[in-house]
TORBA-311045 format. One record per residue (C-alpha): residue number from 1; x, y, z. Coordinates in pm, 1 decimal, m for minus. Example, Ala and Ser with C-alpha at 12.3 -4.5 7.8 and 13.67 -1.06 7.14 Angstrom:
nr/px/py/pz
1/1230.0/m450.0/780.0
2/1367.0/m106.0/714.0
This chain:
nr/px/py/pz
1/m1745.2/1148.8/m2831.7
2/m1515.3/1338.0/m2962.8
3/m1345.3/1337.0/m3319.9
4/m987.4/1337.0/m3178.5
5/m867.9/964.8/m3064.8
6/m556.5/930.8/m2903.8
7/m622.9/537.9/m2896.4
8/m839.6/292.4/m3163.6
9/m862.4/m80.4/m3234.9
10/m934.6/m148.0/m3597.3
11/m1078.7/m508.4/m3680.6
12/m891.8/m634.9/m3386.1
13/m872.5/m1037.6/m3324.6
14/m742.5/m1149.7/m3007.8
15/m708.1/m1457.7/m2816.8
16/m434.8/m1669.2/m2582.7
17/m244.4/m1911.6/m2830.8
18/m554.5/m2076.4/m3043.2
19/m855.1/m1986.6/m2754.8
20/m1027.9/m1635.2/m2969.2
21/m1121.4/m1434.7/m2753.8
22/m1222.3/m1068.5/m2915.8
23/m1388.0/m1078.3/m3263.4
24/m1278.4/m755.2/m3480.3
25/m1370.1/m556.1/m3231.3
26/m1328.9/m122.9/m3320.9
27/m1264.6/63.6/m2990.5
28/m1151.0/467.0/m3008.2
29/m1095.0/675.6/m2701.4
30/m1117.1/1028.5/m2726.2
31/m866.0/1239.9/m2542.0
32/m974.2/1399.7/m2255.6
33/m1238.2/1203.3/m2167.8
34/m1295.9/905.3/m1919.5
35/m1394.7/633.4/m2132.9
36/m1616.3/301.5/m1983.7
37/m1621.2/m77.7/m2056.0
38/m1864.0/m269.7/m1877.5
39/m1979.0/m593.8/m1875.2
40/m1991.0/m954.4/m1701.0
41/m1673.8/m1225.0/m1628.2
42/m1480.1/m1364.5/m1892.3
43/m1580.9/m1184.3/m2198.7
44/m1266.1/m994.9/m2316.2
45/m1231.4/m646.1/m2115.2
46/m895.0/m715.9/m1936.1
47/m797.7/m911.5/m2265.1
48/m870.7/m596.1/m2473.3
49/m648.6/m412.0/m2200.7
50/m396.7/m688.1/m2222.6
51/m428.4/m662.9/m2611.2
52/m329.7/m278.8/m2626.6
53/m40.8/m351.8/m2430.3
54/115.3/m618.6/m2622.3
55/57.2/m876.5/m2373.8
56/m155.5/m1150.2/m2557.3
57/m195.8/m1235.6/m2960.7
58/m362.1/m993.9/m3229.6
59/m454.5/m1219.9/m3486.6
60/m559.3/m933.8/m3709.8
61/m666.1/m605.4/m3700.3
62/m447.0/m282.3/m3572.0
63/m356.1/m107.0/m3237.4
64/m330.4/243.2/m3298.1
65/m179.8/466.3/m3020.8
66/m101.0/829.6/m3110.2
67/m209.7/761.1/m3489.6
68/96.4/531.5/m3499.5
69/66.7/144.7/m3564.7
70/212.0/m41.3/m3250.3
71/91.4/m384.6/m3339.3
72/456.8/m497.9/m3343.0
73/633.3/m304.1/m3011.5
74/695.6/m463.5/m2679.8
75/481.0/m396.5/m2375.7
76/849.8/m169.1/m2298.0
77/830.0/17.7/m2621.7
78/462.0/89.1/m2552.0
79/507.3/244.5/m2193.8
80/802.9/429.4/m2310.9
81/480.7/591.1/m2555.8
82/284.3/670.3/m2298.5
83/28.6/402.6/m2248.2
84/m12.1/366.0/m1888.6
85/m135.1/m5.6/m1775.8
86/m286.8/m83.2/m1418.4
87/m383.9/m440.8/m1370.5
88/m601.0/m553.9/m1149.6
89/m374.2/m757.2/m943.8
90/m8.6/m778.1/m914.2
91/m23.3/m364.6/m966.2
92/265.5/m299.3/m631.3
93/539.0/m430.2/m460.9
94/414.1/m551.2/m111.1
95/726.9/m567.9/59.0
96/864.8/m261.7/m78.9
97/793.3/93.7/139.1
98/532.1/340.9/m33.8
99/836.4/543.7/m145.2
100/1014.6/256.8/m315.7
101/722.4/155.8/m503.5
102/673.7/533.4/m650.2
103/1066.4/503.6/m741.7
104/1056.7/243.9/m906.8
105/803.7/266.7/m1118.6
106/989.3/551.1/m1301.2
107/1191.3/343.1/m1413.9
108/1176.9/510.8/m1720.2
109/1311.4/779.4/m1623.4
110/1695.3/874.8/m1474.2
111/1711.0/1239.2/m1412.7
112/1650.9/1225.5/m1006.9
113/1474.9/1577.6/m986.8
114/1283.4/1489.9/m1277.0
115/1164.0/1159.8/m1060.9
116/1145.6/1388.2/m705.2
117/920.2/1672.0/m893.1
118/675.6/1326.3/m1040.1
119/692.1/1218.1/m649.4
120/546.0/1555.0/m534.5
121/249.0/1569.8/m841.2
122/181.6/1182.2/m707.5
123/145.9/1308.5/m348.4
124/m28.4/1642.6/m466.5
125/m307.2/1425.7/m590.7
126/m297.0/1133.8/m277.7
127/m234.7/1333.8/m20.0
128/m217.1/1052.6/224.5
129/64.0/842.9/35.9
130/294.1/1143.9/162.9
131/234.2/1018.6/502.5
132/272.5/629.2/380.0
133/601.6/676.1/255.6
134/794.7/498.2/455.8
135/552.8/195.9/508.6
136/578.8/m121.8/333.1
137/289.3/m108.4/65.2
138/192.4/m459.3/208.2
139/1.3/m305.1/513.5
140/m225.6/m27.4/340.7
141/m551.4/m112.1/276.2
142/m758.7/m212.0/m15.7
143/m834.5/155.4/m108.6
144/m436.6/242.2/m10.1
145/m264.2/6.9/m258.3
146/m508.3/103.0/m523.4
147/m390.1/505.1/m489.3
148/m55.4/363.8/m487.3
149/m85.0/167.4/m775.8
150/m287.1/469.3/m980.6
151/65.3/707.3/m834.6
152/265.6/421.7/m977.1
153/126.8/464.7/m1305.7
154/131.1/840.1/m1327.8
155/483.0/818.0/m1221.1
156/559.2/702.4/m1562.4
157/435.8/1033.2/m1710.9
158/122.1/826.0/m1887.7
159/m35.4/975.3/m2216.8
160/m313.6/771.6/m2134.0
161/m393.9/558.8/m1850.6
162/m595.6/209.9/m1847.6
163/m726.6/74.7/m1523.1
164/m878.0/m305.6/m1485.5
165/m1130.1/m388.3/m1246.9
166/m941.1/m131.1/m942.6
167/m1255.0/m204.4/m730.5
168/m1246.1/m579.3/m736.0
169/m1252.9/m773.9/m368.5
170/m1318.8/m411.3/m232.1
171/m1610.4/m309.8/34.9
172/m1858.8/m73.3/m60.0
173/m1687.3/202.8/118.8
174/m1401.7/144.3/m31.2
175/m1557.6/98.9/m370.3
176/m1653.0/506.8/m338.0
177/m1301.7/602.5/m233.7
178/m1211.5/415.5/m515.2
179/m1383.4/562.4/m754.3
180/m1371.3/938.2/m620.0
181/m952.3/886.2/m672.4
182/m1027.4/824.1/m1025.7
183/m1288.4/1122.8/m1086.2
184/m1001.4/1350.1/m914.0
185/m721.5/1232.9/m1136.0
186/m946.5/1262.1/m1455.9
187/m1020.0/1636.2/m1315.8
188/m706.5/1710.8/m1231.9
189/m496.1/1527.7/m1486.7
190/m697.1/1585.6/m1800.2
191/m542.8/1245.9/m1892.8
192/m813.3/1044.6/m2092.9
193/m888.1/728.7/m1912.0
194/m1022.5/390.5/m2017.1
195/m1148.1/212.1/m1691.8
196/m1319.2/m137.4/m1683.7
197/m1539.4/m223.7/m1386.7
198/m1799.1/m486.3/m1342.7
199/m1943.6/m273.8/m1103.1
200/m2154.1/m60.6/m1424.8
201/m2366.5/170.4/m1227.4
202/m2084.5/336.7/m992.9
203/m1804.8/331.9/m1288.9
204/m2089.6/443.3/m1562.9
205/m2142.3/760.3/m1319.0
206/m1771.8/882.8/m1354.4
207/m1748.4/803.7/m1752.5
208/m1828.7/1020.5/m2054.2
209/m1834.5/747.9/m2285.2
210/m1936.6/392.5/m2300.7
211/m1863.8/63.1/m2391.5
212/m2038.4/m299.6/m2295.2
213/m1918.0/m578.9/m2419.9
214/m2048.6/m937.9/m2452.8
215/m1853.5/m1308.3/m2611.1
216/m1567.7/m1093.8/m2725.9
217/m1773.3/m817.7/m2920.9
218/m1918.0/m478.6/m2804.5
219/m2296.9/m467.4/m2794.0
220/m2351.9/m102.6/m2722.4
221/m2172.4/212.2/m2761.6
222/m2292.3/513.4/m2657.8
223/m2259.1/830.2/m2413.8
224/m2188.0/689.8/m2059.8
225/m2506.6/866.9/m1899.8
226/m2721.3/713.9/m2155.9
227/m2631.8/361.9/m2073.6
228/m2677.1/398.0/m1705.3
229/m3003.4/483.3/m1785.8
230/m3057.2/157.2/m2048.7
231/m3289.0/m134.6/m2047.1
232/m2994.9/m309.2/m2182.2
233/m2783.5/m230.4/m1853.9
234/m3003.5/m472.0/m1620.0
235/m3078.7/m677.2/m1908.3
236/m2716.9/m803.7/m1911.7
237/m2638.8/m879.4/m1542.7
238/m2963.9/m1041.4/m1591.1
239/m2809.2/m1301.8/m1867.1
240/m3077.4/m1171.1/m2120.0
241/m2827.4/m990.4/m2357.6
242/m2699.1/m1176.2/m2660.6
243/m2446.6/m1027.0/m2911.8
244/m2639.6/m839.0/m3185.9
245/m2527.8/m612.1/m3434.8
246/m2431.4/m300.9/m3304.8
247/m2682.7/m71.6/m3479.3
248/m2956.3/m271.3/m3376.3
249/m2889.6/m234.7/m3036.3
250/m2811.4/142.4/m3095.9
251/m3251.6/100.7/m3203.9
């Protein structure tokens, strides 16, 4: 990893109303770099994502996005920064053409060549959206909306871009295209990335550095090529993991 972080968590609490759900958790994500978080359903990686964008309670503990303190800025003011946010579902607008999707999502931005020249670097990198543009978004497939939402994102002129789960309910085909889309824009972005996929093995292979995470807390940290070759990798789809303290897990 590393020593320059263009995003860290300090001590960070999170939950939904009273229901904790990430205990002072310390996450840092070098720029430049594709960073991992792995781990089985329901134990905070799309909160942590949610977290960073302003989208569910911090308790405690700081956000810290271009060594500024953003703890208290709307999900607006964040994206207007720079963070770039791709859920895992609800990430286009079905009815709306290819084109109208990409336009919209600069909404940020009003200078119309400035929004035309971000249209061309989107279609640069998916070559194929430049031949969906005028079909409605609801007809591509699984792979498709995925590219679109990833040219949604970078529409927005991201300093940083987080992606949740963009494999989920996909084939195995699919799955690869998926994932080759991401490697590309890493490559040909240098935009540092923070992607969390169940699916450890294929994301783990397209990381540099790692994350899993377990009841809220992270339980390994590490380079991504060492945990794809871990004991504690199969040991956690296999229920046997607990959450132990960090450097004894490191052991």
């Amino acid at each position: 990893m590393s020593g320059k972080y263009i995003l860290e968590t300090k001590g960070l609490n999170v939950g939904y109303g009273p229901i904790h759900v990430i205990y002072d958790l310390d996450f840092k994500v070098p720029d430049g770099e594709v960073t991992i978080i792995v781990g089985p359903n329901g134990v905070g990686k799309t909160t942590l994502l949610k977290a960073i964008m302003g989208l569910c309670t911090v308790y405690s503990g700081e956000v810290v996005f271009g060594g500024k303190v953003i703890n208290k800025l709307p999900p607006y003011e964040r994206t207007k920064m720079g963070i770039g946010y791709m859920p895992q579902v609800g990430n286009i607008f079905s009815r709306l053409s290819v084109a109208e999707n990409l336009k919209m999502a600069a909404y940020t931005q009003t200078n119309v060549a400035v929004i035309q020249d971000k249209m061309e670097f989107v279609f640069n990198l998916f070559p194929r959206l430049k031949d969906f543009m005028p079909r409605s978004a609801g007809t591509l497939s699984g792979g498709e909306r995925q590219m679109l939402a990833e040219g949604m994102v970078l529409m927005r002129d991201p300093k940083i871009m987080m992606v949740d789960e963009p494999t989920a309910g996909l084939m195995p085909k699919l799955v690869n295209d998926v994932m080759r889309q991401l490697e590309k824009m890493a490559e040909d972005t240098g935009l540092p990335i923070v992607l969390v996929e169940q699916r450890a093995r294929r994301a783990l292979a397209v990381g540099d550095w790692s994350y899993m995470m377990r009841g809220g807390r992270f339980t390994y940290e590490g380079k991504a090529d060492e945990l794809l070759n871990h004991p504690l990798l199969n040991e956690m789809y296999l229920g046997a993991v607990e959450v132990r303290d960090l450097k004894t897990v490191r052991e």
